[in-house]
Each structure stands twice: as structure tokens, then as C-alpha cells.
C-alpha positions as CSV (number, residue, x, y, z in Angstrom):
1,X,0.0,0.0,0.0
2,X,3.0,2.2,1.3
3,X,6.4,3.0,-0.7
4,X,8.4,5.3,0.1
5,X,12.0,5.6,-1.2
6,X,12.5,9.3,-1.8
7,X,11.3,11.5,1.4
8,X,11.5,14.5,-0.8
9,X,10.1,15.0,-3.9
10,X,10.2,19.0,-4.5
11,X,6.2,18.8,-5.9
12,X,5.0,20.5,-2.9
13,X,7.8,23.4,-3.1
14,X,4.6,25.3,-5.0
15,X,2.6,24.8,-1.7
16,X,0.3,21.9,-2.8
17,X,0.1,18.6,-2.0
18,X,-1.6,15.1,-3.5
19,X,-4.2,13.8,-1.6
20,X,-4.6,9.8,-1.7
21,X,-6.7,10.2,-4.9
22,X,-3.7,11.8,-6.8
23,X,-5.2,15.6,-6.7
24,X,-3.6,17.9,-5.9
25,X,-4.4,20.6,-3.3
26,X,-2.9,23.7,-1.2
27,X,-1.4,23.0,1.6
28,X,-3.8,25.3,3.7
29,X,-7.1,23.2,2.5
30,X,-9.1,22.4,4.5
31,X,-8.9,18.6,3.6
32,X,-5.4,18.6,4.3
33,X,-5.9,20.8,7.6
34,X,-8.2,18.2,9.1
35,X,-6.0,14.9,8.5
36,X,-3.0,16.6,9.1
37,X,-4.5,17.8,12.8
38,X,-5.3,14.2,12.8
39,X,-1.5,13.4,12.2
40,X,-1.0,15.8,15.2
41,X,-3.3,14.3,17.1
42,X,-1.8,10.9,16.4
43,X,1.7,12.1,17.1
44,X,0.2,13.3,20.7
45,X,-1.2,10.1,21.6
46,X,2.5,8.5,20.3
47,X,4.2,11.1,23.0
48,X,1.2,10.1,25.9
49,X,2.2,6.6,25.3
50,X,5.9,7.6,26.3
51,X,4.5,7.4,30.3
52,X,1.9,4.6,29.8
53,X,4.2,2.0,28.3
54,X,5.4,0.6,31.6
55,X,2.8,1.6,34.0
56,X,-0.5,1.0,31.8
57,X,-0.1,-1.5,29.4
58,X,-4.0,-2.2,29.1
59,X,-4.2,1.2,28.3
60,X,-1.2,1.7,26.4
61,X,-2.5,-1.3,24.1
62,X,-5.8,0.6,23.5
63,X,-3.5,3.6,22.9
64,X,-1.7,1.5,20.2
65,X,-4.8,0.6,18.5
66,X,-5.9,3.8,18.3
67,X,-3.0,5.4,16.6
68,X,-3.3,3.1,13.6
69,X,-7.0,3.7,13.3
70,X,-5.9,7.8,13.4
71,X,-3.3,6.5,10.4
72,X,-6.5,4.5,8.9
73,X,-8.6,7.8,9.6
74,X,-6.1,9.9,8.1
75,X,-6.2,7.6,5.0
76,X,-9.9,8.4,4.9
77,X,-9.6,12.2,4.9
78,X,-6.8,11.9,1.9
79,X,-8.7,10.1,-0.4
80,X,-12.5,12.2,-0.7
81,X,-15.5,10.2,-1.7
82,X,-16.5,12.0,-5.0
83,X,-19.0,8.5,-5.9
84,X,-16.9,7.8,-9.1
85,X,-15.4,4.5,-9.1
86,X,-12.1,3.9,-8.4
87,X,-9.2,1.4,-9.4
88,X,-8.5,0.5,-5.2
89,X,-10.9,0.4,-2.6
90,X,-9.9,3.2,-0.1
91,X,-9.6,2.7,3.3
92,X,-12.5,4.3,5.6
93,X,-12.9,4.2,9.0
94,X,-16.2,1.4,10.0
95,X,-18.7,1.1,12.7
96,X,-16.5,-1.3,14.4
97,X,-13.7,0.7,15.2
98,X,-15.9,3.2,17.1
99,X,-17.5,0.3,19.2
100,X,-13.9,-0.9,20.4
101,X,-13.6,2.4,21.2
102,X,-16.8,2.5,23.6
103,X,-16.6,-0.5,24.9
104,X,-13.4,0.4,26.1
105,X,-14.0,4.0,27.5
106,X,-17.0,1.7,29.3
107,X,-14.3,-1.0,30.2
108,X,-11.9,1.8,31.7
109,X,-15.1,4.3,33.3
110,X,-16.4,1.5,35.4
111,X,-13.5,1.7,38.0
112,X,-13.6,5.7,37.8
113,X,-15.8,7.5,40.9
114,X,-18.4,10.0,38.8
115,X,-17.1,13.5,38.7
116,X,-18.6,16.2,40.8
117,X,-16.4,19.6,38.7
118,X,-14.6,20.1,35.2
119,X,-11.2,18.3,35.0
120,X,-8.2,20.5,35.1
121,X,-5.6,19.0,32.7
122,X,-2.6,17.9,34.1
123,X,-2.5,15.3,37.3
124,X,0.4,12.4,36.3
125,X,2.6,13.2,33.2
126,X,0.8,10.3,31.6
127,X,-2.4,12.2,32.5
128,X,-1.2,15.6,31.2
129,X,-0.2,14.2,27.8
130,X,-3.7,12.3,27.2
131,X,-5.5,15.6,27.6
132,X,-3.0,17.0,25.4
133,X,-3.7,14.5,22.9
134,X,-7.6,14.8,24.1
135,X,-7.6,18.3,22.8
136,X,-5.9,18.1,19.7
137,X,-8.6,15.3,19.0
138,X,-10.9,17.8,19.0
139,X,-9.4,20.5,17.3
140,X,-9.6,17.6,14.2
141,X,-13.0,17.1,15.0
142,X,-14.0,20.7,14.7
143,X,-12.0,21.0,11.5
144,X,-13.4,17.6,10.3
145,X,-17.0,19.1,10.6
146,X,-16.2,21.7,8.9
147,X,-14.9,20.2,5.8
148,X,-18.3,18.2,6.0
149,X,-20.0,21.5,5.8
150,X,-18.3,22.5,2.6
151,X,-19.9,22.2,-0.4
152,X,-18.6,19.4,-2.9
153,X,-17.2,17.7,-0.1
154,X,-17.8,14.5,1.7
155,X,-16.6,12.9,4.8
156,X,-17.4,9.7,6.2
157,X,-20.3,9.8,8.8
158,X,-18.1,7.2,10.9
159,X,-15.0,9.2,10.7
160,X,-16.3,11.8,12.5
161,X,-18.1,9.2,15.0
162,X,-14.1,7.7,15.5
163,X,-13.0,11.1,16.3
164,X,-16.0,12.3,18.9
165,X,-15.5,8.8,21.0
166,X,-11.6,9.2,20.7
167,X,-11.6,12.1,22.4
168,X,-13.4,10.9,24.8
169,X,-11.5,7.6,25.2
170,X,-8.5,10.3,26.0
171,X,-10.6,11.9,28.5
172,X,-11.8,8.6,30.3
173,X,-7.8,7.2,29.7
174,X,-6.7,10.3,31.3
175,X,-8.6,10.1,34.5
176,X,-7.8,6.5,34.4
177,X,-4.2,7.2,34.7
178,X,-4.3,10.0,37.2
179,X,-5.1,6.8,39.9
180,X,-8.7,6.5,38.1
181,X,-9.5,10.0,38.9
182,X,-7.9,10.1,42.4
183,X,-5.3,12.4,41.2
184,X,-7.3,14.5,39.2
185,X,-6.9,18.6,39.8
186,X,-10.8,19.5,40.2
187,X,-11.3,22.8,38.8
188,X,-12.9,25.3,41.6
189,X,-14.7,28.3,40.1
190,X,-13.9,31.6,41.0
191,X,-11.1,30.3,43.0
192,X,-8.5,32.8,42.6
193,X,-10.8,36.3,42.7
């Protein structure tokens, strides 16, 4: 599927870029803003990893799975469904990848008490780079929708399913990590007036 033997090729050096498809599009499209924000996201959840490895495996092996669906989702994004027929079936994000993903935000939220304020980010390292990863989730979500807005373009109803329950996996992972949600920093409005 994947061959790469050259990292540089000079074609984007005009500020475009070929989407899986083989257009071609600027750099600051939309398109290419959502999947690469997924790449971002995906590189987040690589450096969250960093301090689950050891002490979460469970987790860290949901983590895993998720960054190559974010790789699958990105695949999604880069090759638009325009309803003509193509040579290759492209690769789209399915219902079953977002029901692994609830089941395990269920599997992980059972042992977490419910939460009585808003989450402050931070708590364990680990914790800290989930919600980092958490938020850059939904940046890609918010630019996802958008491009779904845009006329003439098309985004897979389940791609932006993956990306709502991702970020909340993140969230729920998050909390799991900081001792599940033991070591969470509670926000406490008005606290510093």
C-alpha cells in the first residue's frame, strides 16, 4: 500500500500537496488541515504513550490501537468520496472501530468514581499528555466538521463518530491514569478572585 524511497520529492515546493486520490491541493485546504490535525493528534497520543508503556499497558494497548486507526482515519480524509469509481478500494474508518472504542472507554469508566467539577488538565505526566492529545482530537474534530459542511465535499459519517469517541477515550484514559481520577486537579470556580 506504502512505498516510500524518496522522502523529498520538491512537488510540494509550489505549496500543494496530493491527496490519496492523486489531486492535488494547497497545503492550507481544509482537507489537508483536518488529516494533518489528525497526524497531530496521532503524534500526541504516540508522546502520551511515552509514560503509559510501563505503568499502563492495558491502556497503552488501546493507545496503540488507536494510533493506527488515526493512520487509517487519516487515510480516509486523503482520499475524498467524489462517488466515481475507483481502481482501489480506499480505506474508511467502519462502525466497528468506534464500538472498540466504547466499549473500552465503558471497560476503563467502570472503576472511575463519577465526577462532581470540570477536569483540570494535568494530574500524572501520563495524564497531562492524554488531555493533550484529548484536545488536539478535538481540534480535528471541529475541522473535520467543517470540511463536512463544505460544499462538494464528503466525509465519512463514521470518521467523525471515531474522532468524537476518541476524544473521549482520551478523556476517560486520562482520568484512568491519574489513579482512576484520584489524582485528578478538580477545577474550583472563582477560586482565585
Amino acid at each position: 500500500m506504502v512505498r516510500l524511497n524518496k522522502i523529498y520529492t520538491r512537488t510540494g515546493d509550489d505549496g500543494t500537496t496530493g491527496l490519496g486520490s492523486g489531486e492535488r491541493r494547497l497545503k492550507s485546504d481544509l482537507r489537508v488541515e483536518a488529516y494533518g490535525t489528525v497526524d497531530e493528534a496521532n503524534a500526541c497520543v504516540g508522546m502520551a504513550r511515552v509514560h503509559t508503556g510501563a505503568s499502563h499497558p492495558a491502556i497503552d494497548a488501546m493507545l496503540a490501537r488507536i494510533q493506527n486507526d488515526l493512520f487509517d482515519l487519516g487515510a480516509d480524509l486523503a482520499v475524498p468520496d467524489t462517488g466515481e469509481k475507483l481502481d482501489y478500494e480506499p480505506l474508511r474508518i467502519v462502525a466497528s472501530q468506534v464500538e472498540r472504542l466504547e466499549k473500552d472507554i465503558d471497560l476503563l469508566n467502570k472503576e472511575i468514581a463519577p465526577l462532581r467539577s470540570f477536569v483540570l488538565n494535568g494530574g500524572t505526566p501520563a495524564a497531562a499528555a492524554l488531555h493533550l492529545a484529548r484536545t488536539v482530537a478535538r481540534r480535528a474534530e471541529r475541522l473535520v466538521v467543517a470540511l463536512a459542511q463544505e460544499p462538494d465535499e464528503h466525509v465519512n459519517r463514521d470518521a467523525l463518530k471515531y474522532l468524537n469517541r476518541v476524544s473521549d477515550f482520551l478523556f476517560v484514559a486520562a482520568r484512568a491514569v491519574n489513579d482512576n481520577g484520584k489524582a485528578d486537579v478538580l477545577w474550583v470556580p472563582g477560586r482565585n478572585r
